[in-house]
N, C-alpha and C positions, 0 to 999 in steps of 0.2 A: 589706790586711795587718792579722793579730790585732796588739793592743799588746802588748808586750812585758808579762809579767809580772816584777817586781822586788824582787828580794831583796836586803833590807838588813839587815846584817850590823854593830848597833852600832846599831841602830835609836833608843835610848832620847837620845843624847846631840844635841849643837845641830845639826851638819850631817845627822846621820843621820834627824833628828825630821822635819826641813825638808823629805828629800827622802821620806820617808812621806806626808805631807803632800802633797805634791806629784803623785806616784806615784798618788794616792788608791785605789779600790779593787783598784788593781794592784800594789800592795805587799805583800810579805811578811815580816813585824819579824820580828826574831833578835836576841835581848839574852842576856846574862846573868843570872842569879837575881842580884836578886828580877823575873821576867818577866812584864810582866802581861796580861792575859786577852787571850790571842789572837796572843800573840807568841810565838814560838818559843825555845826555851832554846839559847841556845848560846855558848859560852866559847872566843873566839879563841886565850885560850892553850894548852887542851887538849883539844878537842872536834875528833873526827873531823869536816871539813865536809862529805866523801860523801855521810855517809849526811843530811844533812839538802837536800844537792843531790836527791838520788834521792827525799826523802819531796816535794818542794816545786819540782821541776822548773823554777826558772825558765829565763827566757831572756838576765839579766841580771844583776850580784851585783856590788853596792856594798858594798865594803870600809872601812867608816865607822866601826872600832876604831882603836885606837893610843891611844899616849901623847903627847903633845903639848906637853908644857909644857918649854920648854928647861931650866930649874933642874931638874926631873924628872929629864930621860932624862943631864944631867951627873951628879946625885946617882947613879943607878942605872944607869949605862951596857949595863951587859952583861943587865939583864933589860929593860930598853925598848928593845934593840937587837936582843932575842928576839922581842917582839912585834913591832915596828916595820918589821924587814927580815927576817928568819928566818919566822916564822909570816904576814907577810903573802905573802910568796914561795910557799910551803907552800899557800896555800890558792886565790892566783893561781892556781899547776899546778892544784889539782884542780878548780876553776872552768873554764880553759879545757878540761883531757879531760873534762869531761862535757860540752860545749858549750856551757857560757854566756859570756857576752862578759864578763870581769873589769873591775871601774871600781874602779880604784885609786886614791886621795889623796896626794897631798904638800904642799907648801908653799912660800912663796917664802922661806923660809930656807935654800934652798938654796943662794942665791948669798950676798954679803961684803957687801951693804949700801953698794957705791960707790951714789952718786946719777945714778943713768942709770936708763933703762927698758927693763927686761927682757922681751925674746925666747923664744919656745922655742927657739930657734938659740941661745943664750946659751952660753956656757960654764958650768957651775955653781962654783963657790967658797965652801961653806959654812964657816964660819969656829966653828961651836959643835957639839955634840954631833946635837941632832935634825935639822941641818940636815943633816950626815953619814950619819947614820941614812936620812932622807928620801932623800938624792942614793942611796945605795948598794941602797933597792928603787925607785927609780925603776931605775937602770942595768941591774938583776938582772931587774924584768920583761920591760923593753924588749929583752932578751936571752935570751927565753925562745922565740921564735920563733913567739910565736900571737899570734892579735889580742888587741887591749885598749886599753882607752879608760883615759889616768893624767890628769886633773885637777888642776895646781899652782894652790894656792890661795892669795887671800891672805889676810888676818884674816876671819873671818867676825861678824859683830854681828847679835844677835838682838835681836826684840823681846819674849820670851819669856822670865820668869826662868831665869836659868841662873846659879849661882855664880863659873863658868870664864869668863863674857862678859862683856871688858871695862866695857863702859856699866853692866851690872850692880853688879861691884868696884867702879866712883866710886860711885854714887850710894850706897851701903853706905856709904862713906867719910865723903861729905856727909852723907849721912843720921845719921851717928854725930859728926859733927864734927869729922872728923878730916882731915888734911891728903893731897892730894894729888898723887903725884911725876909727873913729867909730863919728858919726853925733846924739847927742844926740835929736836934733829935728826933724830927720828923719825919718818921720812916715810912714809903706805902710801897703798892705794887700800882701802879696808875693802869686805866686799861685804853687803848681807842676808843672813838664812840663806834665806829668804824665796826670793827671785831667788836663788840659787844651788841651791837646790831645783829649783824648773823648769826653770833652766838645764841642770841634769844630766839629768833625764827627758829632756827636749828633744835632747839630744845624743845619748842611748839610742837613742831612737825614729830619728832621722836618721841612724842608724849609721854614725856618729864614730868615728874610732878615732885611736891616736898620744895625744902627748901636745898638749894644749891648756891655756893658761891660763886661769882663773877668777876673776875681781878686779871691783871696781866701777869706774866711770867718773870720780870726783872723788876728784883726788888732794888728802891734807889731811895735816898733825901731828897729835901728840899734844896738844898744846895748846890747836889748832884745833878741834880734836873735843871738847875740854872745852869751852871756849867756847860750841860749838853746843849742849851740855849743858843750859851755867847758862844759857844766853837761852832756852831750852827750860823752865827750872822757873822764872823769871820769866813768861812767859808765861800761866801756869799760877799765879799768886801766890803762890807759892812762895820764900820770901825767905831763903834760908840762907847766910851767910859762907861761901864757898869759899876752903880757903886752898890756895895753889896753889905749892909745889915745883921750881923750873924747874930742870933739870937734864943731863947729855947722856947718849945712852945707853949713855956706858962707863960711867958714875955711878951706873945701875942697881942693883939689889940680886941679885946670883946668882952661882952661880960660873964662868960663862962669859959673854963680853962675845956680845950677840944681834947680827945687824943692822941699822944705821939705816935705810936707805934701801933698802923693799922694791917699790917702781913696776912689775906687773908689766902688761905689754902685753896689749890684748883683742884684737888686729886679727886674727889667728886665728880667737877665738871669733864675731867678728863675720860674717865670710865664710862660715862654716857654719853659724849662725841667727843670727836679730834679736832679742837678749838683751834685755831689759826690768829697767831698775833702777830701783828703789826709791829716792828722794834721801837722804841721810845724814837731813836736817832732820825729813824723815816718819820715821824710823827710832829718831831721836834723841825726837820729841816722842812717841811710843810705847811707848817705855819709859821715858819720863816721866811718864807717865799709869800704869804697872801699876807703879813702884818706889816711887810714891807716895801709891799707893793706900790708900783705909781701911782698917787691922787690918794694915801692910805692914812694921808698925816692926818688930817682933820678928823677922820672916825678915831683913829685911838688919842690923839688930845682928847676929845666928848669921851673917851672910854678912861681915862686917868681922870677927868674931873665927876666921874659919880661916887 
């Protein structure tokens, strides 16, 4: 069987880079201006996707736009809820009438943050805006009567600067000295973008379909995950005062309460391939090594003051 060639739609951002990346010579990037050399122009809020179906034929089309930030899609409900559910729907249909298999995203903000570990049999219960947003094109695809492969994710952590990526925002913090809020009941399974990159190709190729969860293997906090941080830039001789904020996460900053406890199950993903994870500790001393790098001060100052 030829490999699937793969069009990603959102190419430029953390999950969508990863699974380029990934994909390697079988990937096809689709960003928005500004697009650089070799990647396809294309504007999920206004861009016919036909006709870039028809120029670029694949056999597969990762949906890797949207909005994401719950404080966002609260502030702006009715236009992140355009892109989010409205245009992702939109472009699902013309994904599957041309013939490609749609790979959908969501999140595990779909469910209320009880502390259990979540199922695709789960009930969903989003309790804030993007989680509603998320549940209602989950619901809208799965109801569209064609195959498609929707991926619930959970936090994704890069090793790659990214402004948006957690571990990125501390060390910006640390690195400017500034204090760190930290949700002491905020529990997830974080994944690489790395392994969630392959993990996705991988599910393409073994023609997956339905919905499947995507998460890592080590469930940890937020405080737990800082931890791993600071023994990370001590290792590294690295000696900066971290002052650390403990707090719960209704205590957070936004105008919707997110939730705590996002544990999502891989036993799914495990039954239909043998996912390979990354340890948090390789993840975490990784970008430790490039946030700290020579000539690195200035980008996370400008990454602490947005």
């Amino acid at each position: 069987m030829v490999p699937a060639k793969i069009l990603i739609l959102g190419s430029r951002g953390t999950v969508g880079s990863a699974i380029v990346a990934a994909a390697g010579e079988r990937a096809l990037c689709a960003a928005r201006l500004p697009a650089g050399s070799g990647t396809f122009v294309f504007d999920a809020l206004t861009d016919n996707v036909a006709q870039l179906l028809e120029r670029t034929r694949p056999q597969a089309v990762v949906l890797a736009f949207g909005i994401s930030g719950t404080h966002t899609c609260a502030s702006i409900p009715r236009d992140s809820r355009f892109l989010n559910v409205d245009r992702t729907l939109a472009i699902t249909k013309a994904v599957a009438q041309s013939g490609a298999l749609p790979v959908v995203l969501s999140t595990d903000c779909v469910f209320d943050g009880s502390p259990v570990i979540w199922s695709e049999q789960d009930k969903t219960a989003p309790i804030c805006e993007y989680g509603r947003q998320k549940r209602d094109a989950e619901d809208a695809v799965a109801n569209l009567g064609v195959p498609y492969l929707l991926l619930r994710l959970s936090r994704v952590i890069a090793d790659h600067s990214c402004r948006r990526d957690l571990l990125y925002q501390w060390c910006a913090l640390i690195h400017a000295r500034k204090p760190v809020q930290l949700a002491e009941d905020q529990c997830f399974r974080p994944i690489a973008a790395v392994d969630l990159g392959h993990i996705t190709v991988e599910l393409i190729d073994r023609e997956a379909r339905g919905l499947i969860h995507v998460a890592g293997c080590e469930t940890i906090t937020s405080p737990g995950l800082l931890e791993l941080l600071y023994a990370s830039l001590r290792e590294h001789g690295i000696d900066i005062p971290v002052e650390r904020e403990i707090c719960r996460v209704k205590d957070l900053p936004g105008l919707e309460l997110r939730p705590a406890s996002t544990l999502l199950s891989v036993e799914r993903l495990k039954q239909l391939i043998n996912p390979r994870f990354t340890s948090l500790k390789t993840v975490v001393r990784s970008v430790t090594e490039r946030a700290f790098a020579i000539g690195s001060t200035q980008r996370y100052a400008d990454a602490t003051a947005k």
